[in-house]
N, C-alpha and C positions, 0 to 999 in steps of 0.2 A: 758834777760841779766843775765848772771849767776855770782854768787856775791862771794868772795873770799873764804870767811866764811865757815868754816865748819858747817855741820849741830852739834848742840847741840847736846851733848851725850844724856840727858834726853829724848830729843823729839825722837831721835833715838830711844832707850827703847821702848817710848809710840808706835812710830809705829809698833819698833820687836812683839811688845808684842799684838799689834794690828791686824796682820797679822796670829800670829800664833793662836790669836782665830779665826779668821775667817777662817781659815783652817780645824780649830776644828768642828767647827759648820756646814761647807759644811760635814764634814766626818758621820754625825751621821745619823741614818736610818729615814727613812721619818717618821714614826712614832713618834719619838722625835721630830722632827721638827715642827711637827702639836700641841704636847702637849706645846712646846714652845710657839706657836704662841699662844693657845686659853688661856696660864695663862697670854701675854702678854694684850689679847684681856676682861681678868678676872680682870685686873690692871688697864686698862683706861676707863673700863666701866661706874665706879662711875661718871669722868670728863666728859665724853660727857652727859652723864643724869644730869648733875647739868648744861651744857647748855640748857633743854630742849631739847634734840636730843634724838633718840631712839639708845638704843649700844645694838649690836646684839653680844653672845659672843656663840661657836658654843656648843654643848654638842655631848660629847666625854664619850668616857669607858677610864677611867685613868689608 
């Protein structure tokens, strides 16, 4: 059921602004994509070893 209300200008914002990084981010060369992932992968490594889990984080030429 769709409700009268306009959507809020702000949340509007968050989305524009949501969209056009994700646009951002599909555009850039796989190479960036991958150093993306392994600082992502260099960021939570600490948290899953403080569960006792082993965090695999890959190694790359930066």
């Amino acid at each position: 059921m769709e409700s009268d209300n306009p959507i809020d200008p702000e949340l509007q914002r968050i989305l524009a602004a949501k969209s056009m990084r994700r646009k951002e981010l599909a555009a850039l060369p796989i190479e960036e994509k991958i150093r993306i992932l392994v600082r992502m992968q260099e960021m939570v490594a600490p948290l899953i070893r403080a569960r006792g889990k082993e965090a695999v984080v890959w190694k790359i030429d930066a």
